[in-house]
N, C-alpha and C positions, 0 to 999 in steps of 0.2 A: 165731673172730670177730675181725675187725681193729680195729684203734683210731684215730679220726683223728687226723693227724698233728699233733704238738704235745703230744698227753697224755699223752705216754709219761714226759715228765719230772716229769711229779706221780706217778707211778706208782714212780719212780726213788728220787723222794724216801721214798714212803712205804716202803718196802722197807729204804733206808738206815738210816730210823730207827726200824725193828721189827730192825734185825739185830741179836744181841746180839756185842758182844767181849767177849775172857777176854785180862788183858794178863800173869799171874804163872798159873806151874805150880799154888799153891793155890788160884788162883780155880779152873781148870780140874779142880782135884780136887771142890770144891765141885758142881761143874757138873754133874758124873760122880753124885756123891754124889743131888743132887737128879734128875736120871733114872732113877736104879732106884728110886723111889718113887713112882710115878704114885699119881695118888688119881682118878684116872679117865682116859678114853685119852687121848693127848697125842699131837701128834706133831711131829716133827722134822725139819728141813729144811736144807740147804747151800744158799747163795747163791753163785754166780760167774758172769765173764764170759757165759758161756752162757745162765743163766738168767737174767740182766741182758738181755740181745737176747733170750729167748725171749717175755720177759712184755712187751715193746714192740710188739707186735702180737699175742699173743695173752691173751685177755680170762678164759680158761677157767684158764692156767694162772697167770697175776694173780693171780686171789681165791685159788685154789690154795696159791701158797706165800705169800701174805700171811698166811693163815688159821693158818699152823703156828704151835705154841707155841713152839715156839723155831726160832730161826733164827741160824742160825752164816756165817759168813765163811769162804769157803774162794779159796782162789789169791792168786795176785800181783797179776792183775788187778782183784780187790777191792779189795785192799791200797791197791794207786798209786790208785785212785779216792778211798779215803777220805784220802787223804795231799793230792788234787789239792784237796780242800775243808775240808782242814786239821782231820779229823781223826784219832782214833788208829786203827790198823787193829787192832790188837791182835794175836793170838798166829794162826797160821794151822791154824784148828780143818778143813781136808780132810778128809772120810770117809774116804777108805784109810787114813789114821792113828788117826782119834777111834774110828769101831767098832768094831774091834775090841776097844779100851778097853772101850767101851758093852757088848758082848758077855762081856767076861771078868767085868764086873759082876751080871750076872746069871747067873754059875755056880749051879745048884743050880734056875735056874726052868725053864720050857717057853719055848724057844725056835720062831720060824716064821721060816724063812728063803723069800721068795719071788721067784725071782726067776732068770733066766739060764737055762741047758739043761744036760741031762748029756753028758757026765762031769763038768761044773765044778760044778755047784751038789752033785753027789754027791761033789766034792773038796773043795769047802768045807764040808760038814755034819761029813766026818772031821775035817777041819782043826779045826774047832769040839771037836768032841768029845772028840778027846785033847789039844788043846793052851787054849784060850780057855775055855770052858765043859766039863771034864769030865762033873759032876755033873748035866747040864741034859738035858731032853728036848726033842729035836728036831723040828719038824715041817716038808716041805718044799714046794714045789708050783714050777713052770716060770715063767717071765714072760712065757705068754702066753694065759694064760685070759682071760675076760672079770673085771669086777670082783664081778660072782654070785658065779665058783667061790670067787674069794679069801674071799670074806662067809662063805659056808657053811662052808668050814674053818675058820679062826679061830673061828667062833662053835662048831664042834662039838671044837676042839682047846684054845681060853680061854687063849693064849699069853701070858706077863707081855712079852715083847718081840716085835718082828714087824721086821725088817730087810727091807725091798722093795728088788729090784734089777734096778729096771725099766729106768731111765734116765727122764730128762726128758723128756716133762711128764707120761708116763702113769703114775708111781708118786705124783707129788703127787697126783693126781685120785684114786688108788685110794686113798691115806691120809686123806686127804677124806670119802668114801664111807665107810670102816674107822671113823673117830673119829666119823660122826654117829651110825653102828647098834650100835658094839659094846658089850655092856653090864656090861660088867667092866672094870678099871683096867686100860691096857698102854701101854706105849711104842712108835709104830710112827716109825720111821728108813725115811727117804730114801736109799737108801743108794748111788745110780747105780752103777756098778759095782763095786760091793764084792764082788760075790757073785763075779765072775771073777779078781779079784785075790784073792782070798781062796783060789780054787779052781785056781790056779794058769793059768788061761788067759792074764791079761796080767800080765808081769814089772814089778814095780815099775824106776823108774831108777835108776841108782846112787845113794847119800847125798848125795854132793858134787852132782849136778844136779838133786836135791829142795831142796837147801838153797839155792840160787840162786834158785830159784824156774821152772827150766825143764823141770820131770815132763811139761809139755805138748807138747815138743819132743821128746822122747823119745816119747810115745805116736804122737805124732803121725806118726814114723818108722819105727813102727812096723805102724802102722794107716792108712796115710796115703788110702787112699780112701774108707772110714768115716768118718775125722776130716778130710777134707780141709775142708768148706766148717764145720765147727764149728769149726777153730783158722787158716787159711789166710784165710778170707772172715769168720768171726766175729770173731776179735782184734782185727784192724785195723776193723771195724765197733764195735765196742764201745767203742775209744779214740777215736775219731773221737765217738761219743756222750756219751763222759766229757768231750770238751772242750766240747761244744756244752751239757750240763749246767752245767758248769764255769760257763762263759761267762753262762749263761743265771741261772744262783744269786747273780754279783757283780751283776751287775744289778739284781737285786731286793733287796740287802741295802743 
């Protein structure tokens, strides 16, 4: 469903200020601490660039990751946006880094990891199993059933965690679906491609061009026909909407 033009920057706003930051290591232990305690489903969401230009025209996946209970900051491009409105960005919580955290927290529960194809989702269940979650039971399924088959597993498998590694926008919508039916406490993660990083299909960048804040540039080089029009046509669309926000925010203050 499209949005007419203009709305998207109220949409911008509200998303800014449901995201949460974690600016110190303790906050972020806290953070860790209070997710393996759901007291009913919950679920979890990354904001960046991309899902900044996704939710600008699309209406589905809006309510979508507005709907998450929490919702983290992930990239650079987050980062310079809340810097361009003079806020903190705080600490840069990216899934390929946080879940596995979230994962090792829940050693000893029922894990469902959903999400990608084999060999990789069957390299990441090992990976899980003898290094993150030894003690945990695993349950697994592909990323690309309908969101039925996901419903019926979980409900016959009652997972404390559920990591989806769909990609955007169809794993918000499946976690959507998961947190209104499911009737036990669990934490379900966004986990966009965690499941192949995990599973060894795509190589993280080195340290020093994660710390820079250029993992994008690396994937990119990577991937670069998959990711061409997500970081080639999307970045520069994205800063180009951070200014006209920007622009658009002094004005009204």
């Amino acid at each position: 469903m499209n949005l007419p033009v203009g709305d998207w920057r109220q949409r911008w706003r509200t998303i800014l200020d449901r995201t949460c930051r974690v600016a110190t290591s303790s906050g972020l232990q806290e953070l860790l601490n209070s997710l393996t305690v759901p007291v009913a489903p919950r679920t979890l969401a990354f904001v960046n660039a991309h899902a900044m230009n996704l939710l600008t025209t699309s209406t589905d996946f809006y309510h979508a990751i507005r709907s998450s209970d929490v919702l983290l900051r992930d990239g650079s491009g987050m980062a310079t946006l809340f810097r361009m409105i003079s806020q903190s960005a705080g600490l840069n919580l990216n899934g390929t880094d946080l879940i596995p955290k979230i994962i090792a927290q829940f050693d000893g529960k029922t894990i469902a990891l959903l999400g990608s194809r084999n060999p990789y989702l069957r390299n990441a269940a090992a990976v899980i199993s003898q290094q993150l979650a030894p003690h945990s039971r695993l349950v697994t399924a592909h990323g690309f059933l309908e969101v039925e088959g996901y419903l019926s597993l979980v409900v016959q498998s009652r997972p404390n965690l559920i990591v989806l590694g769909m990609g955007m926008p169809k794993q918000e919508r499946v976690a959507v679906v998961l947190r209104a039916a499911l009737p036990f406490p669990c934490l379900i993660v966004c986990g966009g491609a965690i499941i192949d990083f995990v599973g060894a299909k795509t190589p993280r960048a080195p340290p020093l061009i994660r710390q820079i804040g250029l993992e994008w540039l690396y994937r990119l080089a990577l991937e670069p026909r998959r990711l061409f029009s997500r970081y080639v046509i999307g970045n520069p669309r994205f800063l180009l909407r951070a200014l006209k926000f920007v622009l658009a925010t002094s004005k009204e203050a």
